[in-house]
N, C-alpha and C positions, 0 to 999 in steps of 0.2 A: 387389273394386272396384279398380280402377287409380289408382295411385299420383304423385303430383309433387311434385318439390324446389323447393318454393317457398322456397327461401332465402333469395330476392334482395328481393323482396317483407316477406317476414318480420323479414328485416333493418330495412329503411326504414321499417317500423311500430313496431321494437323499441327501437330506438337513436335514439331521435330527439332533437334536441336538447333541453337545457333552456331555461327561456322568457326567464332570465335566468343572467349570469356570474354563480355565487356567490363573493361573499365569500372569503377565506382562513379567516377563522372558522366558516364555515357550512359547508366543502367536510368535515367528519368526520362530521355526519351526511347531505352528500349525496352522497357515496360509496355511503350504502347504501339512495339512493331505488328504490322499488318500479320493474322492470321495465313496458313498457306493454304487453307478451307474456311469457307464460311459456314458458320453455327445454325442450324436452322431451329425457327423460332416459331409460335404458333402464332399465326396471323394477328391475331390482337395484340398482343403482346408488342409486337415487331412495330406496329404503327405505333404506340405509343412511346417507344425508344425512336422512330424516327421524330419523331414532332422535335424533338433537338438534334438534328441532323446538320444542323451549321452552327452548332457549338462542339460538334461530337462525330466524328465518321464512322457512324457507325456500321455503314454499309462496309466498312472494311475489314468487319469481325463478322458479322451476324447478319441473314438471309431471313424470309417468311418461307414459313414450311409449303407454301401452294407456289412459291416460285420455284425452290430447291425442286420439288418434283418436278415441275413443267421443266425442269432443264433437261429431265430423264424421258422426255415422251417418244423418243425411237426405242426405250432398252425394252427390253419384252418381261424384264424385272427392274422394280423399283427399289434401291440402294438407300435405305432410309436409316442413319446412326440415332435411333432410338432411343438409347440409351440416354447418351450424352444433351439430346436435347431435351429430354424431359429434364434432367439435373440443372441444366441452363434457364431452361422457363422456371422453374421452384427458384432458384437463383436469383431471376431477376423482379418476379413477384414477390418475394418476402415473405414473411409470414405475421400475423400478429404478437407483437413481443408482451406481454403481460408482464408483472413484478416480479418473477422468481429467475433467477436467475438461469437455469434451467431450459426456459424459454428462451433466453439471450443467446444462449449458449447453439440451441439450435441452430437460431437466425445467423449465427456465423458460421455454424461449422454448414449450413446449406448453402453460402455463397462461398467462404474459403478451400472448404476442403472434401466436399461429397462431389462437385463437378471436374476437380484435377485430382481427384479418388479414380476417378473411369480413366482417367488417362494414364496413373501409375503402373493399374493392376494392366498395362497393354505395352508398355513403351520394352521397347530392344534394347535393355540395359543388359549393361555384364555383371552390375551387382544390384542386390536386394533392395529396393527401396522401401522404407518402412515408416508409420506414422503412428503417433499415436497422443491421446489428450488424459490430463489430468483429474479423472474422473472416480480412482480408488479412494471412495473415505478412507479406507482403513487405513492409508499410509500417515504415519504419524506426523512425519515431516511433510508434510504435500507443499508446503510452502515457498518447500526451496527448491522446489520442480517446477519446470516451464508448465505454461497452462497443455501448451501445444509444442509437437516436433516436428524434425522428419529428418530421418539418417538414411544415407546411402553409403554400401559399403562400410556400416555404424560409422560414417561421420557423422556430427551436426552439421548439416545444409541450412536448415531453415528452421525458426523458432517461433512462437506467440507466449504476449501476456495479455490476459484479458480483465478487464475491469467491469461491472454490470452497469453502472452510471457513466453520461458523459463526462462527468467533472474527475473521474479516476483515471483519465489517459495519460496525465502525465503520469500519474506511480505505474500506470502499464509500464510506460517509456521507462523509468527511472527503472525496473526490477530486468528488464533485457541484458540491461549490465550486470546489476547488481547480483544476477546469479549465475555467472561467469565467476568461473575462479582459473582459468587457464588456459592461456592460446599455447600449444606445445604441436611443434612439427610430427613427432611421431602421431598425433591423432588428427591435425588438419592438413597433412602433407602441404602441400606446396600452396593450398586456398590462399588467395588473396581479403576472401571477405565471405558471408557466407547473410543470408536472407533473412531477416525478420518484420514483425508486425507487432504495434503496439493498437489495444481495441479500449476504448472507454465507452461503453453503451450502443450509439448511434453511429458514433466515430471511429474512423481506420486508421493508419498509416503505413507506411512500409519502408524498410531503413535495410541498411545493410550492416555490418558490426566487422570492424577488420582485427587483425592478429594484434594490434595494442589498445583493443576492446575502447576505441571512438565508436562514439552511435553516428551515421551518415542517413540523412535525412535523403529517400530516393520519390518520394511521392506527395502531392497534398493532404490536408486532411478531409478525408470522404466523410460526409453524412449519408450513412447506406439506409436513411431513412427517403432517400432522394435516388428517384431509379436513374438519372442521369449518374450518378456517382457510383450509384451499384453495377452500374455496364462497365464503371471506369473502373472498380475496382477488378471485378473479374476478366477483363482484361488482361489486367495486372498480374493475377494470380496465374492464370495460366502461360505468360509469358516468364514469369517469373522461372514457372518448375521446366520450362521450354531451357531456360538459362541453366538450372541446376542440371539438367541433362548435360550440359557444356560444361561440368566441372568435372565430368569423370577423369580428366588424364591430368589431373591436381591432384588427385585424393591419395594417400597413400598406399605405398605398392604390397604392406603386407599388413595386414592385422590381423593380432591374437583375444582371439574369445575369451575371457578369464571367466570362469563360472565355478560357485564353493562344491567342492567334493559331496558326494550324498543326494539322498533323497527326498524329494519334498514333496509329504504327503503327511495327512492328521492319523492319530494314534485311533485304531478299530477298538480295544479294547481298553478295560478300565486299568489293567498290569500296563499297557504299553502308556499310558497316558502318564502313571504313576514314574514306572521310568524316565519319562519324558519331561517332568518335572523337576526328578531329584536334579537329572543332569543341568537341566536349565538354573534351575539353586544354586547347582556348585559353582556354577562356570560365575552366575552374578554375586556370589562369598569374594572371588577370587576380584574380580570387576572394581566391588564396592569396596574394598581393603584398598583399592588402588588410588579410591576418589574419583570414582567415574560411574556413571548411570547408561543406561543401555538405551530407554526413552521408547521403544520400541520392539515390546514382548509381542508377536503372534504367531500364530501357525505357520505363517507365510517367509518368518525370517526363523524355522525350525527345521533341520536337514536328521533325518535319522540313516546315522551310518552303519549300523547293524541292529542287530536285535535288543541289545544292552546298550545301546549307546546312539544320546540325538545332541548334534549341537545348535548354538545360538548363533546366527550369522547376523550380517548388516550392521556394519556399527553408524551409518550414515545419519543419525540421529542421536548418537550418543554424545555426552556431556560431562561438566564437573556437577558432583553431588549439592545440590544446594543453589545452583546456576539459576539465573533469572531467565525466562525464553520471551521472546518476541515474535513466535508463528504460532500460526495456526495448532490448536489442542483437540486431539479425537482418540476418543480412547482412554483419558486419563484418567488418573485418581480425581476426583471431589475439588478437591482443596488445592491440586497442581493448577485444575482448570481455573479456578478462584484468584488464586494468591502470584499465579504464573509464575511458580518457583516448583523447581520439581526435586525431589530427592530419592533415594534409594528405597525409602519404605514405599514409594510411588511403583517404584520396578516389580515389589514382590504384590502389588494390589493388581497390577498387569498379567502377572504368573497366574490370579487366581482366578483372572475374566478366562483365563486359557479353557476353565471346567467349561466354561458354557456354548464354545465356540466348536464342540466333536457332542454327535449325536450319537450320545451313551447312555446307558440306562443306571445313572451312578449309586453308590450304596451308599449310606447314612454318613460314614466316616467321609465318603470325599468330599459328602457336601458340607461334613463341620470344615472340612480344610478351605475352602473356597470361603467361607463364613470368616473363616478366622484370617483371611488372605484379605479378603476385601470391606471385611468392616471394622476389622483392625487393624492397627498398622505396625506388621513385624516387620523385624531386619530378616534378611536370607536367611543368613543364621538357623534363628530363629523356626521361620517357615520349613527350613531343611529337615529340624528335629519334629515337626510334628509325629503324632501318632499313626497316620494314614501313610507316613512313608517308611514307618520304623522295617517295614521288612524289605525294602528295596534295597538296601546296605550292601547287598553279599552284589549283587546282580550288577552292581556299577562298578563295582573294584576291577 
């Protein structure tokens, strides 16, 4: 008989919302409400999650893929959510974790987030749900970014901090807070609390965090090295975002996009590059006069608003000149990375990695300025008056 991935269907019948927000108190045993479809599993698989079947119901989530069809032996097509159970089996087998974090990184985002992935991009929401993990070297700051998200209607719903060792789960735990800086009504309207996961290697957890930023412990600690705990975790997950569906008529009734004026794209030519420079100089003369470091030169925080003129945005990493840092360093000068003190000559060694980051074919002079940027250490000033910008002058006025 011929076969179809009804996954999409499968989903919107499986994951449905709950009928109310539970409680903080009541979210440890509704984490582990009965599915309103069972997951089909591939037969091997399936028996060796039942072998703990009286420590674990598991027949109240998860089916063997030869049952799930024999239940279909009158349809003249067989109704098979392909999708979703291939993500579920990779789920519940694991993968080998090696040293690199990398690998860690997989083994979580294949139980947490690729199998309630299938069910995101399907659910009958009325706003956008979105996710996304902290995976950009180049952001300077990455530190004080969650490892993992997911906004709906750009709220924060649901958060992760991930550690690569088991013995890291408490600083997982400890950074959930710690990079909270504000419960405020206009951005969590009416939430009560909103999802999180602290991960150290092997080990889960899952908590909730309310509007006077308490951590609320909603789960044990998993060892997702143990497939009894890996079923319990994804469980978990997928009841969880079943719940986050239930916050929609919490969330705020109106939100504003704010995004900086301009365009963000790298300079084609070696003139636009040149422009793109001076302006950048000027804007950090004016910055570093003030006592303040930018921390964070790239293309990526560079908007060109017309042909003469590109500004510097993002100050979400900016500082006092001289400041001692305690995150994470990518991208830095030598001796910021070393001494973990960053100052303003740091800013203009950042200006001059900019040469190497647009694929252009540069002339002798740009590359003395990039020389004299990065292996020396000017003030803005300084860098503004080189020779390679002396005829930009008229073009920026």
């Amino acid at each position: 008989r011929p076969r179809v991935d009804n996954t999409s269907e499968f989903c919107r019948q499986f994951a449905t919302p709950f009928e109310y927000l539970p409680s903080i108190e009541e979210l440890t045993s509704a984490l582990f409400r009965p599915f309103n479809l069972k997951i089909p599993l591939s037969p091997i698989l399936y028996r060796k999650c039942n072998i703990f079947r009286q420590n674990f119901p598991i027949s109240d989530y998860f089916t063997d893929k030869d049952s799930f069809e024999k239940a279909q032996f009158k349809a003249e097509i067989i109704c098979f959510p392909e999708e979703i159970s291939n993500w579920c089996n990779v789920a519940l087998q694991g993968s080998e974790v090696g040293s690199s974090e990398f690998s860690r990184i997989c083994d979580w985002d294949n139980l947490l987030r690729n199998p309630t992935g299938v069910c995101r991009n399907r659910f009958r929401s009325n706003y956008m749900w979105i996710t996304d993990r902290k995976i950009d070297s180049s952001i300077t700051l990455a530190g004080l970014r969650s490892d993992y998200w997911e906004c709906l209607k750009s709220v924060l719903v649901f958060k992760g901090e991930e550690k690569p060792t088991n013995d890291g789960l408490n600083d997982a735990k400890f950074e959930l807070i710690s990079k909270m800086k504000a419960w405020n009504r206009c951005l969590f309207g009416d939430l009560k609390y909103i999802f999180a996961y602290a991960a150290g290697g092997s080990r889960i957890q899952f908590y909730t965090i309310d509007p006077s930023f308490n951590l609320h412990i909603i789960s044990d600690i998993y060892n997702i090295r143990n497939l009894e705990d890996r079923v319990k975790v994804l469980v978990n997950i997928f009841n969880i975002h079943r719940i986050i569906r239930s916050m929609e008529p919490f969330l705020p009734d109106f939100v504003v996009t704010l995004a900086p004026v301009g365009v963000k794209r790298k300079p084609r030519t070696e003139l636009e590059v040149k422009i793109a420079i001076r302006c950048i100089l000027d804007a950090l003369v004016a910055l570093h006069e003030l006592g303040y470091v930018h921390r964070d030169i790239r293309w990526d925080n560079i908007l060109q608003l017309n042909d003469y003129s590109w500004i510097l945005i993002d100050l979400e990493c900016a500082g006092v000149d001289g400041e001692s840092v305690h995150f994470d360093l990518k991208g830095w000068a030598p001796e910021a990375i070393e001494t973990k003190v960053y100052t303003t000559k740091a800013d203009v060694y950042m200006v001059g990695r900019l040469l190497r980051r647009v694929f252009i074919t540069f002339s002798e002079e740009a590359r003395a300025f990039e020389r004299a940027t990065t292996e020396f250490r000017l003030t803005a000033q300084e860098a503004r008056q080189h020779s390679w910008l002396s005829d930009i002058r008229d073009y920026t006025k």
